[in-house]
N, C-alpha and C positions, 0 to 999 in steps of 0.2 A: 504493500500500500504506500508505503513510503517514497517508493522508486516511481509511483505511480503519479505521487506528488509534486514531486521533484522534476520530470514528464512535463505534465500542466504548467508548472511555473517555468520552467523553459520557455516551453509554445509560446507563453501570453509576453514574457519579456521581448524574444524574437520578436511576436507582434506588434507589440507597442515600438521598437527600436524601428522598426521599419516604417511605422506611420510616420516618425518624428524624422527620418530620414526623407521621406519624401514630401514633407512638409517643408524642412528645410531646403530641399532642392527647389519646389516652388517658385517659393520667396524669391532665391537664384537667379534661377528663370525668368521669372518678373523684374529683375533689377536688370538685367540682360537686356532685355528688351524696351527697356527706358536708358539706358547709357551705357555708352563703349566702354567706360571703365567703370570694369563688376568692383572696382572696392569702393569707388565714390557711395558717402552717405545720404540718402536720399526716403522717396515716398515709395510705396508700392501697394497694389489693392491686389485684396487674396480673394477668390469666391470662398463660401462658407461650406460646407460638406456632415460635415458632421459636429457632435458633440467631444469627440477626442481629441480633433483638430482644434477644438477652441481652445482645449484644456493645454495642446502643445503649444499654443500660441502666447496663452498666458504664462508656462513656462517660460519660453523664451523669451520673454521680457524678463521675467524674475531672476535670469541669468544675463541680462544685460544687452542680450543682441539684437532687442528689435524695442520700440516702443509705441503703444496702440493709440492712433490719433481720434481714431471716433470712440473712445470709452467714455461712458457718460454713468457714475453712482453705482460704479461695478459692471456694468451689463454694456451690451457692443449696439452702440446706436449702427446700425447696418446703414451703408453706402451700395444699393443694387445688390444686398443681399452680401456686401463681402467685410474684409475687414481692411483699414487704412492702417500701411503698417511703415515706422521708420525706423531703415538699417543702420542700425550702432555698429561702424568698426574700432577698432580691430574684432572684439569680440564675435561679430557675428561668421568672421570668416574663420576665428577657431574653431568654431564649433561645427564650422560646414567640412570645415579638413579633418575633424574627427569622424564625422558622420561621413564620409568620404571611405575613410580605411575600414569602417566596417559593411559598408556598399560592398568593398574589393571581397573581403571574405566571404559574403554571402554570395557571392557572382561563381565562386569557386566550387559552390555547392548545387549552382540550380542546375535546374533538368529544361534544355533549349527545346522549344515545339515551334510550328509554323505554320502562320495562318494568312490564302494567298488572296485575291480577288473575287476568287469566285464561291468563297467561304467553305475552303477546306481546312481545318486543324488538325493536323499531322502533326507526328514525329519521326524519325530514320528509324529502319526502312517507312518510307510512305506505303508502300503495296501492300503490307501489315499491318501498321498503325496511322489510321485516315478517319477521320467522320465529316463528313459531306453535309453540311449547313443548309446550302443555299448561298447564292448571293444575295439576294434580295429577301433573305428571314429576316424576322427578328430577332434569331437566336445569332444568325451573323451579327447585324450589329450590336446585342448585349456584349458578345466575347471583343467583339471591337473595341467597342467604348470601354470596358472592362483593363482591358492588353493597353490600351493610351493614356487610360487617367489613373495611376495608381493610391494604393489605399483603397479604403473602404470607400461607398458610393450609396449617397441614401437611394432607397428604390424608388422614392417621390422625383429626386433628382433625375436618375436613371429615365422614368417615364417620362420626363420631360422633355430632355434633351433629346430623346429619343424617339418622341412623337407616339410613344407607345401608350393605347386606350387608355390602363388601368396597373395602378401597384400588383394588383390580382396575377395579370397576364403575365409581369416580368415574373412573379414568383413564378404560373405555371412553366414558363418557358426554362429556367433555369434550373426547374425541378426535372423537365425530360432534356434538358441539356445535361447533369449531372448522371442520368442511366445512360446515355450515350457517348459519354466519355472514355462512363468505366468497360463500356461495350465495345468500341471501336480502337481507343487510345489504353486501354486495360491500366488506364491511370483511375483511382478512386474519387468519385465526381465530388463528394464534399471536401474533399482534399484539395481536390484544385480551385472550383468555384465555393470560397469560402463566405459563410453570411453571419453577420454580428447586429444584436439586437441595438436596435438605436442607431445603430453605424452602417445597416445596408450590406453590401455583397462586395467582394471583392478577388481578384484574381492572385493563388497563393504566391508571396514573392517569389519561393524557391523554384516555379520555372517561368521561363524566360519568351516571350511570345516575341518570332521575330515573322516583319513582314515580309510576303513576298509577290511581288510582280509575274506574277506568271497564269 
């Protein structure tokens, strides 16, 4: 029971490490694309996702590398639903080159698959391990959007951005997306397509969805 424990509390640090990993890459990404130079201090707007992402946000101010401009009596006056966030260096780029070296090690461990145009999700061999989407499902674009926005994904969000009816539907679709994983890819479907109460659904980091043009 112990070792069972010990198990769990693994899992959930690994996943909390990787939300905050890609939260801080965001951020990144965002200052990226507002100036040529990533160390300049500056504004950047994050959309909102989830309830963990707030909590790593408020973290990272409480360590220095970001500070929240729309915080109004504890609570996030939302700007289009996001957060108005400003980059403290040096601090903020420690902690992106920490969260860096542990990117590299989990890179070292994941399992590569590929998913091309026409909504096939394979791995090598393809002739062996292949499931055949559709182009035009919506189980393609759930794994899309899943493989491009890392971290958890509320299912409200998902339907949105997605143009999909109903929360209802993405569940069903990722419930017989998960038996046709384990069926075609003989990878365990809640293993790969992982879902968290509050936090939505998400694709596990350990593999790696690379595109492909073909």
């Amino acid at each position: 029971m112990r070792e069972n424990l010990m198990k769990i509390t693994m899992t959930l640090n690994e996943e909390f490490d990787q939300e905050v990993r890609s939260v801080i890459q965001e951020i990144r990404k965002e200052a990226f694309y507002k100036s040529e130079n990533i160390k300049t201090e500056g504004i950047v707007t994050i959309p909102y996702a989830s309830e963990t992402k707030q909590k790593i946000i408020y973290k990272l101010e409480r360590l220095g590398a970001i500070k929240i401009m729309n915080k109004r009596y504890g609570k996030f006056a939302f700007i289009e639903m996001g957060f108005l966030l400003y980059i403290l260096q040096p601090k903020f780029d420690e902690i992106y080159e920490k969260s860096q070296e542990k990117t590299k090690k989990q890179q070292a461990k994941e399992t590569v698959l590929y998913l091309n145009q026409n909504g096939d999700l394979y791995r090598e061999p393809k002739d062996k391990f292949c499931y055949p989407m559709n182009e035009k499902s919506n189980r393609h674009k759930i794994i899309r959007f899943l493989a491009t926005n890392k971290g958890y994904q509320l299912t409200e969000f998902i339907s949105r951005e997605l143009g999909i009816k109903s929360e209802k539907n993405i569940r069903t679709e990722i419930g017989k997306m998960r038996n046709n994983i384990e069926k075609h890819l003989k990878i365990k479907g809640k293993d790969f397509l992982q879902s968290k109460k509050e936090s939505g659904y998400r694709i596990n980091p350990k593999y790696k969805i690379t595109f492909k043009n073909e």
